[in-house]
N, C-alpha and C positions, 0 to 999 in steps of 0.2 A: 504493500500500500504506500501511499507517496503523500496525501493529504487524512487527515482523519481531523472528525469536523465534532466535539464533543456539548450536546444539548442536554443541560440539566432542565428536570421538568417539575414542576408544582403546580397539580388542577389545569394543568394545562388544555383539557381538552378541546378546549373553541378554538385554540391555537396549533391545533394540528393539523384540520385539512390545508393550511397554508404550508407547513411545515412540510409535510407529505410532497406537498406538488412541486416547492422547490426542489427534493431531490428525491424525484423519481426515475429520471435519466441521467443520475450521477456516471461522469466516467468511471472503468470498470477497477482506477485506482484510488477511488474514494472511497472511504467509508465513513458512517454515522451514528456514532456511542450516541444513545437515548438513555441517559441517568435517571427512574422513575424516582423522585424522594417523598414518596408515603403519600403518595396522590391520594384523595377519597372521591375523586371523580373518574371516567373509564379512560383516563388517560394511558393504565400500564395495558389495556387491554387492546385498545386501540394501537399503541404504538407494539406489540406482539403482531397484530396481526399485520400490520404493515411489513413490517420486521419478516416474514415469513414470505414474502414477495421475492426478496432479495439476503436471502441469512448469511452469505458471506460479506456483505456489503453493510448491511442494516443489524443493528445487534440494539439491543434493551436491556438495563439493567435495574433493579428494584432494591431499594431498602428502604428502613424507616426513616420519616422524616428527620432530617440532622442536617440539615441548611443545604443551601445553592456550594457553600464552597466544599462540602463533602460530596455533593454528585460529582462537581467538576472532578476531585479529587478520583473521583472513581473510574471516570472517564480517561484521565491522563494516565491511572494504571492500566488497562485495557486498550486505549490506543497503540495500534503498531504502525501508523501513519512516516514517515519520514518528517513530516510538518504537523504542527497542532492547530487547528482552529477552534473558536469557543464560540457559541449563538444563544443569545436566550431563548427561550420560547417566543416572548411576542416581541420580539424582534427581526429582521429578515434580511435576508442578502439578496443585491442585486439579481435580475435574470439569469446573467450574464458574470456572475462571478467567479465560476469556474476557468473561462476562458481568459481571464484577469491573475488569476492565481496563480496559475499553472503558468504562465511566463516566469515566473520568478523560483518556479521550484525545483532550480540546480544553482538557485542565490549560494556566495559561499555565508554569506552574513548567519548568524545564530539567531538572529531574530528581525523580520520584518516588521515594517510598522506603515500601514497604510491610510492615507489620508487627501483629501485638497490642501494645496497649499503646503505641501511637502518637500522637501527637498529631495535630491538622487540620492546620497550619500550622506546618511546623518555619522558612524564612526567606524571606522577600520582599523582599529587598533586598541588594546587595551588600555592603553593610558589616552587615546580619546574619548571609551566608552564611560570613564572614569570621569573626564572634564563635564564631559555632557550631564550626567547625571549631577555633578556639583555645581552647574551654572544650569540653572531649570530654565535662563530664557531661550537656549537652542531649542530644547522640546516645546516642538510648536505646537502639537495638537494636544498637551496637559496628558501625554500619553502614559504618565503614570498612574492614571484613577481608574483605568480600565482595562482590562482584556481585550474587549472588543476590536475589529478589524484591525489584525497585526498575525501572523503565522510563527509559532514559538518552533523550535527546530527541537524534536524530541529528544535529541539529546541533550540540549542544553536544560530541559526540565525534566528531567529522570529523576532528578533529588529533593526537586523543586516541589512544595503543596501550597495550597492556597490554609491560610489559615484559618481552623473551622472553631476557633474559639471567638471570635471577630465577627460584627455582622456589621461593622463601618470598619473602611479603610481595606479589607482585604485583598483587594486589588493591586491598592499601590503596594503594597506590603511583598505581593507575591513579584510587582514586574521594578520594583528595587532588586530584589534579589537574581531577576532576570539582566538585569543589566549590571551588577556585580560579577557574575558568571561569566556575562556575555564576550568574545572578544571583538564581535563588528556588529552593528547593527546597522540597518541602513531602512530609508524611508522611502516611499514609494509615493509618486503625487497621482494618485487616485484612489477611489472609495468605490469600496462593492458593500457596504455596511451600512445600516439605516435603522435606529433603536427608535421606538414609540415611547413616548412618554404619558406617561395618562394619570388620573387622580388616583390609582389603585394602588399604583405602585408600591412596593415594600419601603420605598425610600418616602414617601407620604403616610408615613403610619409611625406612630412612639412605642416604642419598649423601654420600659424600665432600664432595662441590660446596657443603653446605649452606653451609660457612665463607667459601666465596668470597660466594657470592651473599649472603650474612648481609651484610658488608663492602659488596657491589655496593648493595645495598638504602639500606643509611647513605647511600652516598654519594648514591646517588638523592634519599633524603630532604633534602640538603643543594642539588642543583641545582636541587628545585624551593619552597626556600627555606623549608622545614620543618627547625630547628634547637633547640638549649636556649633560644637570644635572643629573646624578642618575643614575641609572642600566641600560637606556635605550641608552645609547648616544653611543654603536656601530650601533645600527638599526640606529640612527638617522644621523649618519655621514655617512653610507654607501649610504642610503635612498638618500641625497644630490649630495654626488660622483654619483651613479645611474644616476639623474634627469639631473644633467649639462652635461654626458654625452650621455646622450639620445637624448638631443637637440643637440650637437654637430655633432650627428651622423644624426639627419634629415636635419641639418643645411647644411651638408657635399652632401646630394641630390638632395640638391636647385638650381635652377642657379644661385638666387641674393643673395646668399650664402654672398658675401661681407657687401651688402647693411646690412645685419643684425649683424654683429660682433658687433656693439654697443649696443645692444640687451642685448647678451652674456655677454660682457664687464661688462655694469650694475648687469646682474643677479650674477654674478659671483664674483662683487666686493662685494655684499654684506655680512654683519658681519656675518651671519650663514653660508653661503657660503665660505667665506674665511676661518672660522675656520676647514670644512669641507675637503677644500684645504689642511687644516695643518697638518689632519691628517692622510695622504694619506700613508703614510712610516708607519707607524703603525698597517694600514688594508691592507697595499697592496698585501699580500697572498690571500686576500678575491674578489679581482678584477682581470678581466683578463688582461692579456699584453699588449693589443690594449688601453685597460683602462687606464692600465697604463700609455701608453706613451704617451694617447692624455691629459689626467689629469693634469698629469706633465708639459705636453706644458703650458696648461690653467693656473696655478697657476704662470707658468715662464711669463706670460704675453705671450705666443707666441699665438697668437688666429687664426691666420691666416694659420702659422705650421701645428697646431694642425689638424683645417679640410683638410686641402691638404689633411696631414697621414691617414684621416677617406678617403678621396675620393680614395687613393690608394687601402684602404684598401678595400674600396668596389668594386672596379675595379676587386681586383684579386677573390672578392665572385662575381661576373655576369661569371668570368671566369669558376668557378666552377660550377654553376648555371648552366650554357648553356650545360657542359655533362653533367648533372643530368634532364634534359630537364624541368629546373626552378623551379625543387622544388629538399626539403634535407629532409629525412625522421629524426627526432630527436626521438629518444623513452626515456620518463622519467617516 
Protein backbone atom coordinates (compact mmCIF):
# COMPACT_ATOMS: atom_id res chain seq x y z
CA UNK A 1 0.00 0.00 0.00
CA UNK A 2 1.48 3.52 -0.75
CA UNK A 3 -1.34 5.90 0.97
CA UNK A 4 -3.48 4.73 4.00
CA UNK A 5 -6.13 7.38 4.79
CA UNK A 6 -7.07 6.71 8.73
CA UNK A 7 -11.08 7.83 9.61
CA UNK A 8 -11.87 7.96 13.38
CA UNK A 9 -15.77 7.67 13.69
CA UNK A 10 -18.28 8.80 16.48
CA UNK A 11 -22.30 8.55 15.55
CA UNK A 12 -21.08 9.04 12.41
CA UNK A 13 -23.77 7.64 10.42
CA UNK A 14 -25.33 10.64 8.35
CA UNK A 15 -21.73 11.06 7.51
CA UNK A 16 -21.13 8.18 5.74
CA UNK A 17 -22.92 7.85 2.57
CA UNK A 18 -20.59 10.80 1.71
CA UNK A 19 -17.60 9.09 3.00
CA UNK A 20 -18.40 5.93 1.01
CA UNK A 21 -18.65 7.77 -2.22
CA UNK A 22 -15.49 9.44 -1.93
CA UNK A 23 -13.67 6.27 -1.85
CA UNK A 24 -15.25 4.00 -3.74
CA UNK A 25 -12.97 3.89 -6.74
CA UNK A 26 -9.90 4.35 -4.58
CA UNK A 27 -6.69 3.30 -6.51
CA UNK A 28 -5.89 -0.27 -5.96
CA UNK A 29 -2.97 1.32 -3.55
CA UNK A 30 -5.11 2.95 -1.17
CA UNK A 31 -6.56 1.99 1.69
CA UNK A 32 -9.02 3.10 4.41
CA UNK A 33 -8.65 2.32 8.41
CA UNK A 34 -12.45 3.13 9.73
CA UNK A 35 -11.72 3.44 13.73
CA UNK A 36 -15.50 2.78 15.10
CA UNK A 37 -15.09 4.60 18.98
CA UNK A 38 -18.22 3.18 20.69
CA UNK A 39 -20.66 4.59 18.00
CA UNK A 40 -24.52 3.94 19.59
CA UNK A 41 -25.80 4.78 16.10
CA UNK A 42 -25.31 1.89 12.83
CA UNK A 43 -22.21 3.58 12.02
CA UNK A 44 -19.87 0.16 12.87
CA UNK A 45 -22.55 -1.70 10.85
CA UNK A 46 -22.64 0.35 8.04
CA UNK A 47 -19.09 0.81 7.67
CA UNK A 48 -18.75 -3.58 7.97
CA UNK A 49 -20.74 -3.63 5.20
CA UNK A 50 -19.11 -1.22 3.01
CA UNK A 51 -15.90 -2.62 4.26
CA UNK A 52 -17.00 -6.09 2.61
CA UNK A 53 -17.12 -4.49 -0.99
CA UNK A 54 -13.45 -4.19 -0.94
CA UNK A 55 -11.64 -6.04 2.45
CA UNK A 56 -8.36 -5.79 1.21
CA UNK A 57 -8.76 -2.19 0.78
CA UNK A 58 -11.44 -1.09 3.28
CA UNK A 59 -10.94 -2.43 6.96
CA UNK A 60 -13.18 -1.29 10.23
CA UNK A 61 -12.06 -1.25 13.45
CA UNK A 62 -14.34 -1.15 16.92
CA UNK A 63 -13.67 -0.21 20.53
CA UNK A 64 -15.03 1.44 23.39
CA UNK A 65 -15.45 4.95 23.38
CA UNK A 66 -11.87 6.53 24.43
CA UNK A 67 -11.68 9.66 22.31
CA UNK A 68 -10.93 10.68 18.48
CA UNK A 69 -7.02 10.46 19.45
CA UNK A 70 -7.20 6.77 20.56
CA UNK A 71 -9.08 5.61 17.02
CA UNK A 72 -6.59 7.66 15.39
CA UNK A 73 -4.19 5.87 17.41
CA UNK A 74 -5.46 2.77 16.25
CA UNK A 75 -5.59 3.57 12.82
CA UNK A 76 -1.76 4.50 12.69
CA UNK A 77 -1.08 0.98 14.31
CA UNK A 78 -2.90 -0.91 11.47
CA UNK A 79 -1.88 1.30 8.64
CA UNK A 80 0.64 -0.32 6.30
CA UNK A 81 0.34 2.79 3.89
CA UNK A 82 3.94 4.18 2.93
CA UNK A 83 2.07 7.65 3.70
CA UNK A 84 -0.42 8.60 6.47
CA UNK A 85 -3.58 10.54 5.81
CA UNK A 86 -6.10 11.49 8.73
CA UNK A 87 -10.02 12.62 7.65
CA UNK A 88 -12.74 13.36 10.00
CA UNK A 89 -15.93 12.08 9.54
CA UNK A 90 -17.65 15.30 8.44
CA UNK A 91 -15.11 16.41 6.89
CA UNK A 92 -14.00 15.61 3.15
CA UNK A 93 -11.41 15.63 0.44
CA UNK A 94 -11.41 17.15 -2.79
CA UNK A 95 -12.87 14.83 -5.93
CA UNK A 96 -9.80 14.90 -7.02
CA UNK A 97 -7.54 14.34 -4.27
CA UNK A 98 -6.10 11.32 -5.15
CA UNK A 99 -4.69 12.45 -8.25
CA UNK A 100 -3.07 15.49 -6.14
CA UNK A 101 -1.57 13.03 -3.67
CA UNK A 102 -0.09 10.72 -5.55
CA UNK A 103 2.26 13.29 -7.28
CA UNK A 104 4.18 13.67 -4.29
CA UNK A 105 4.28 10.00 -3.02
CA UNK A 106 8.14 9.38 -3.93
CA UNK A 107 8.58 13.06 -1.98
CA UNK A 108 11.93 12.35 -0.14
CA UNK A 109 10.56 14.84 2.70
CA UNK A 110 9.08 12.95 6.11
CA UNK A 111 6.29 14.84 6.06
CA UNK A 112 4.07 16.83 3.75
CA UNK A 113 2.12 19.68 4.40
CA UNK A 114 -0.50 20.84 2.04
CA UNK A 115 -2.14 24.16 1.70
CA UNK A 116 -2.94 27.64 -0.40
CA UNK A 117 -0.46 29.82 -0.19
CA UNK A 118 2.36 27.59 0.58
CA UNK A 119 5.55 27.54 -0.35
CA UNK A 120 7.60 24.49 -2.47
CA UNK A 121 10.08 23.84 0.05
CA UNK A 122 9.27 24.61 3.60
CA UNK A 123 12.84 22.45 5.39
CA UNK A 124 15.42 20.16 4.03
CA UNK A 125 17.52 19.68 6.68
CA UNK A 126 17.43 19.02 10.35
CA UNK A 127 18.69 22.00 11.75
CA UNK A 128 16.06 23.86 9.23
CA UNK A 129 13.30 21.78 10.52
CA UNK A 130 14.42 22.82 13.98
CA UNK A 131 14.46 26.81 12.83
CA UNK A 132 11.02 26.51 11.47
CA UNK A 133 9.48 25.10 14.26
CA UNK A 134 11.27 27.93 16.69
CA UNK A 135 10.23 30.82 14.42
CA UNK A 136 6.36 29.98 14.03
CA UNK A 137 6.11 32.92 11.45
CA UNK A 138 7.50 30.50 8.55
CA UNK A 139 4.41 28.04 9.22
CA UNK A 140 2.17 29.61 7.24
CA UNK A 141 -0.95 27.68 7.42
CA UNK A 142 -0.61 27.56 11.86
CA UNK A 143 0.10 23.82 10.77
CA UNK A 144 0.78 22.89 14.09
CA UNK A 145 -3.00 22.78 15.47
CA UNK A 146 -3.95 20.10 13.18
CA UNK A 147 -3.47 16.98 11.36
CA UNK A 148 -5.47 17.73 8.60
CA UNK A 149 -4.26 17.87 4.88
CA UNK A 150 -0.51 17.01 5.27
CA UNK A 151 0.78 13.19 4.48
CA UNK A 152 2.95 11.94 7.64
CA UNK A 153 5.43 9.25 6.13
CA UNK A 154 4.86 6.14 8.37
CA UNK A 155 7.97 5.82 9.29
CA UNK A 156 8.47 8.91 10.74
CA UNK A 157 5.27 8.15 13.17
CA UNK A 158 5.89 4.51 14.06
CA UNK A 159 6.72 5.89 17.69
CA UNK A 160 4.79 8.80 17.30
CA UNK A 161 0.76 8.70 19.24
CA UNK A 162 -1.57 11.22 19.58
CA UNK A 163 -2.13 12.00 23.20
CA UNK A 164 -5.21 10.29 24.59
CA UNK A 165 -5.18 11.98 27.83
CA UNK A 166 -5.65 15.53 26.18
CA UNK A 167 -8.99 16.50 24.58
CA UNK A 168 -7.29 20.20 23.75
CA UNK A 169 -4.03 20.67 22.05
CA UNK A 170 -3.58 17.09 20.90
CA UNK A 171 -2.75 17.93 17.75
CA UNK A 172 -0.04 20.33 18.14
CA UNK A 173 1.34 18.03 20.77
CA UNK A 174 1.41 15.04 18.22
CA UNK A 175 2.95 17.36 14.80
CA UNK A 176 5.75 19.11 17.52
CA UNK A 177 6.87 15.84 17.96
CA UNK A 178 6.44 15.35 14.14
CA UNK A 179 8.74 17.94 13.28
CA UNK A 180 11.37 17.10 16.03
CA UNK A 181 11.73 13.71 14.32
CA UNK A 182 11.34 15.02 11.01
CA UNK A 183 14.59 15.73 8.82
CA UNK A 184 12.65 17.62 5.61
CA UNK A 185 9.41 18.75 5.59
CA UNK A 186 8.27 20.41 2.62
CA UNK A 187 4.83 22.40 1.70
CA UNK A 188 2.82 21.83 -1.19
CA UNK A 189 0.62 25.16 -2.55
CA UNK A 190 -2.45 23.20 -2.89
CA UNK A 191 -5.49 21.88 -0.87
CA UNK A 192 -7.52 18.69 -1.42
CA UNK A 193 -8.87 19.21 2.22
CA UNK A 194 -12.07 21.10 3.22
CA UNK A 195 -13.36 20.77 7.24
CA UNK A 196 -17.17 21.86 8.08
CA UNK A 197 -17.43 23.80 10.96
CA UNK A 198 -20.97 23.74 12.56
CA UNK A 199 -22.60 24.44 16.05
CA UNK A 200 -22.07 20.64 17.14
CA UNK A 201 -18.98 20.46 17.04
CA UNK A 202 -16.96 18.94 20.06
CA UNK A 203 -14.91 22.07 20.19
CA UNK A 204 -18.44 24.14 20.82
CA UNK A 205 -19.22 22.01 23.98
CA UNK A 206 -17.55 22.55 27.91
CA UNK A 207 -16.02 19.62 29.84
CA UNK A 208 -15.03 20.16 33.15
CA UNK A 209 -11.62 18.09 32.13
CA UNK A 210 -10.71 21.08 29.92
CA UNK A 211 -8.56 22.58 33.19
CA UNK A 212 -6.98 19.23 33.73
CA UNK A 213 -5.82 18.44 30.38
CA UNK A 214 -5.11 22.56 29.68
CA UNK A 215 -2.31 21.63 32.62
CA UNK A 216 -1.76 17.85 31.18
CA UNK A 217 -0.94 19.63 27.72
CA UNK A 218 1.87 22.26 29.47
CA UNK A 219 3.37 19.67 30.84
CA UNK A 220 3.55 17.78 27.66
CA UNK A 221 4.87 20.68 26.07
CA UNK A 222 7.60 20.68 28.69
CA UNK A 223 8.61 16.73 28.32
CA UNK A 224 9.12 17.12 24.85
CA UNK A 225 11.39 20.18 25.51
CA UNK A 226 9.09 22.87 24.12
CA UNK A 227 9.53 25.72 26.80
CA UNK A 228 9.89 29.99 27.39
CA UNK A 229 14.01 28.86 27.01
CA UNK A 230 15.69 28.57 23.78
CA UNK A 231 14.57 28.46 20.18
CA UNK A 232 11.30 27.18 21.06
CA UNK A 233 9.49 29.76 23.37
CA UNK A 234 7.23 31.30 20.21
CA UNK A 235 5.55 27.79 19.93
CA UNK A 236 5.59 27.75 23.44
CA UNK A 237 3.91 31.16 24.39
CA UNK A 238 1.58 30.84 21.52
CA UNK A 239 0.75 27.19 22.42
CA UNK A 240 -0.58 28.82 26.19
CA UNK A 241 -2.29 32.01 24.46
CA UNK A 242 -4.15 29.07 22.38
CA UNK A 243 -5.08 26.94 25.50
CA UNK A 244 -6.41 29.92 27.88
CA UNK A 245 -8.28 30.81 25.01
CA UNK A 246 -9.91 27.99 24.08
CA UNK A 247 -11.22 27.41 27.46
CA UNK A 248 -12.45 30.87 27.54
CA UNK A 249 -14.37 30.39 24.50
CA UNK A 250 -16.04 26.92 25.93
CA UNK A 251 -16.39 28.74 29.06
CA UNK A 252 -18.39 31.48 27.10
CA UNK A 253 -21.03 28.30 26.01
CA UNK A 254 -21.62 27.26 29.52
CA UNK A 255 -24.40 28.41 31.42
CA UNK A 256 -22.57 28.21 34.82
CA UNK A 257 -20.01 30.14 32.89
CA UNK A 258 -19.76 32.34 36.37
CA UNK A 259 -19.42 29.40 38.74
CA UNK A 260 -16.05 28.76 36.82
CA UNK A 261 -14.12 32.06 36.49
CA UNK A 262 -12.18 30.90 39.56
CA UNK A 263 -11.02 28.10 37.47
CA UNK A 264 -9.73 30.50 34.91
CA UNK A 265 -8.43 32.90 37.45
CA UNK A 266 -6.05 30.05 38.81
CA UNK A 267 -5.15 28.75 35.59
CA UNK A 268 -4.28 31.84 34.25
CA UNK A 269 -2.42 33.27 37.24
CA UNK A 270 -0.20 30.91 36.85
CA UNK A 271 3.88 31.75 36.33
CA UNK A 272 3.96 30.06 32.75
CA UNK A 273 0.60 31.53 32.08
CA UNK A 274 1.23 34.95 33.16
CA UNK A 275 4.54 35.10 31.36
CA UNK A 276 2.41 33.94 28.33
CA UNK A 277 0.10 36.80 29.04
CA UNK A 278 3.26 39.06 28.70
CA UNK A 279 3.98 38.23 25.77
CA UNK A 280 0.96 38.93 23.81
CA UNK A 281 2.08 42.41 22.15
CA UNK A 282 5.00 40.67 20.75
CA UNK A 283 2.94 37.63 18.92
CA UNK A 284 -0.06 39.43 18.48
CA UNK A 285 0.12 39.45 14.47
CA UNK A 286 0.04 35.61 15.15
CA UNK A 287 -3.56 35.62 16.94
CA UNK A 288 -6.72 36.63 15.66
CA UNK A 289 -8.79 39.97 17.00
CA UNK A 290 -11.29 38.13 18.89
CA UNK A 291 -7.93 36.71 20.55
CA UNK A 292 -6.96 39.52 20.97
CA UNK A 293 -9.30 41.40 22.67
CA UNK A 294 -10.41 38.50 24.92
CA UNK A 295 -6.57 37.92 26.00
CA UNK A 296 -6.03 41.20 26.75
CA UNK A 297 -9.38 41.39 28.81
CA UNK A 298 -7.71 38.02 30.71
CA UNK A 299 -4.39 39.53 31.50
CA UNK A 300 -6.39 43.10 32.41
CA UNK A 301 -7.87 40.87 35.20
CA UNK A 302 -11.34 41.52 33.25
CA UNK A 303 -12.51 37.72 33.31
CA UNK A 304 -15.97 38.33 33.25
CA UNK A 305 -15.57 41.09 30.20
CA UNK A 306 -13.77 38.85 28.47
CA UNK A 307 -16.48 35.90 28.00
CA UNK A 308 -19.54 38.32 27.74
CA UNK A 309 -17.14 39.56 24.24
CA UNK A 310 -16.70 35.55 23.55
CA UNK A 311 -20.69 35.10 24.17
CA UNK A 312 -21.33 38.05 21.76
CA UNK A 313 -19.18 36.83 19.62
CA UNK A 314 -20.61 33.65 19.33
CA UNK A 315 -24.06 35.09 19.09
CA UNK A 316 -23.40 36.81 15.86
CA UNK A 317 -21.57 33.04 14.49
CA UNK A 318 -25.23 31.13 15.37
CA UNK A 319 -26.23 34.20 13.35
CA UNK A 320 -24.39 33.31 10.49
CA UNK A 321 -24.78 29.65 11.05
CA UNK A 322 -28.51 29.79 10.71
CA UNK A 323 -28.15 31.16 6.74
CA UNK A 324 -25.41 28.64 6.12
CA UNK A 325 -28.07 26.01 7.53
CA UNK A 326 -25.32 25.30 10.55
CA UNK A 327 -22.58 24.59 8.81
CA UNK A 328 -19.37 26.88 7.00
CA UNK A 329 -17.44 25.12 4.57
CA UNK A 330 -13.50 26.04 5.54
CA UNK A 331 -11.12 24.62 2.74
CA UNK A 332 -7.21 24.45 3.96
Amino acid sequence: MVISIVVPLFNAEKYLPRLFSLFENIRETTEVLFVDDGSKDLTKLKCEEFCAKKPTQYRVFSQVNRGVSSARNVGIEYAIGKWILFLDADDFFDFNWESIVYKYIDSQADLLVFGNNSSTILCNSKACVLSCLGDYSKIKNKTLNWVFSKMYKRNLIQSIRFDEQLINGEDTIFNIECFLKAKRIDEVNVSYYSFIKNLNSSTNKFDDKIFETELQFHRRLKEIGISQYGEFEMVYALSLLNGIYSICYRLALSKQWKTRIPRLLNLSSLEEYRYALKKMTKYQKKISKIQWLVLKKINNGKYQSAILSLKFFILLKKIRYYFNKNEIIVKI
